[in-house]
C-alpha positions, -999 to 999 in steps of 0.1 A, spaced: 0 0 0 11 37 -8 25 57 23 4 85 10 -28 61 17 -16 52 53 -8 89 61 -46 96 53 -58 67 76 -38 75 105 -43 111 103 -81 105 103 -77 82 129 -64 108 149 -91 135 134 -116 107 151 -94 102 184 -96 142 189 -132 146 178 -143 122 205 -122 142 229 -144 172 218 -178 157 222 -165 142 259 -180 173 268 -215 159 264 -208 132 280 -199 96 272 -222 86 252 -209 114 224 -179 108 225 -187 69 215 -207 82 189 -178 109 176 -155 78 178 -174 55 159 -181 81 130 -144 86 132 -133 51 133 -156 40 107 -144 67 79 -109 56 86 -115 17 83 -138 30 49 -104 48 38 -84 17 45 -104 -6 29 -107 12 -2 -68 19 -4 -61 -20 0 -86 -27 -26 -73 -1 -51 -32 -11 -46 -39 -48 -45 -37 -50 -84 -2 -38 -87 14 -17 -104 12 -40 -133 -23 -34 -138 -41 -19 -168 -56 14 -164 -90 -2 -172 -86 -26 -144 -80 -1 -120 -107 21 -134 -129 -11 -126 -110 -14 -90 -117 23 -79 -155 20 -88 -157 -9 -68 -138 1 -42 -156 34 -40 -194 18 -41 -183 -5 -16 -174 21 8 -207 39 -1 -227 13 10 -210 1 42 -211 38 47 -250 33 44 -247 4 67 -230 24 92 -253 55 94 -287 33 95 -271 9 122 -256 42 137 -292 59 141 -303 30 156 -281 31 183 -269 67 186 -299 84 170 -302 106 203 -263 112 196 -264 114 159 -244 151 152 -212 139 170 -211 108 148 -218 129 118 -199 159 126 -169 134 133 -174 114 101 -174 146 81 -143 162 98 -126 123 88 -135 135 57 -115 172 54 -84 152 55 -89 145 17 -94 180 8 -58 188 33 -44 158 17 -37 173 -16 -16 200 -2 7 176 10 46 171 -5 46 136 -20 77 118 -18 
């Protein structure tokens, strides 16, 4: 797997670590929630990164076309998964989750203003 696609996991592992340290403040329960949103978009990330660099660097631009679509609706739906399960559960605790998943989520966007070795 690339370093590049590590980096991202671990920073939003840590993005989830320090958003569940926020949303102590409302108690336990929120901060559960913030760490699974967290957790969850980092395991999403990780998955899709060993799906898209297990074909090698031998493989044809078509097939990993075909990997990153499947990789990426794959995600999508255990995404799905997650939030249905997760408004089961923490539906009274909901906006940490989210607001935790979607802060995961700005590491992309900071991702692409980092140096690549």
């Amino acid at each position: 797997m690339q370093p590049i696609a590590v980096r991202i996991v671990l920073w939003q592992l840590l993005v989830g670590l320090i958003g569940a340290g926020l949303w102590a403040i409302g108690g336990l329960e929120a901060a559960l929630a913030a760490l699974v949103g967290g957790v969850a978009s980092a395991l999403f990330s990780l998955q899709f990164a060993v799906r898209m660099f297990a074909r090698g660097s031998e493989a044809s631009p078509a097939e990993l076309l075909g990997a990153m679509y499947r990789a990426e609706g794959f995600k999508l739906l255990m995404a799905a998964v997650l939030f249905i399960v997760a408004a089961k559960f923490f539906g009274h605790v909901f906006v940490p989750l989210v607001t935790t998943y979607m802060a995961t989520l700005l590491v992309f966007w900071v991702a692409l203003l980092w140096k690549f070795d």
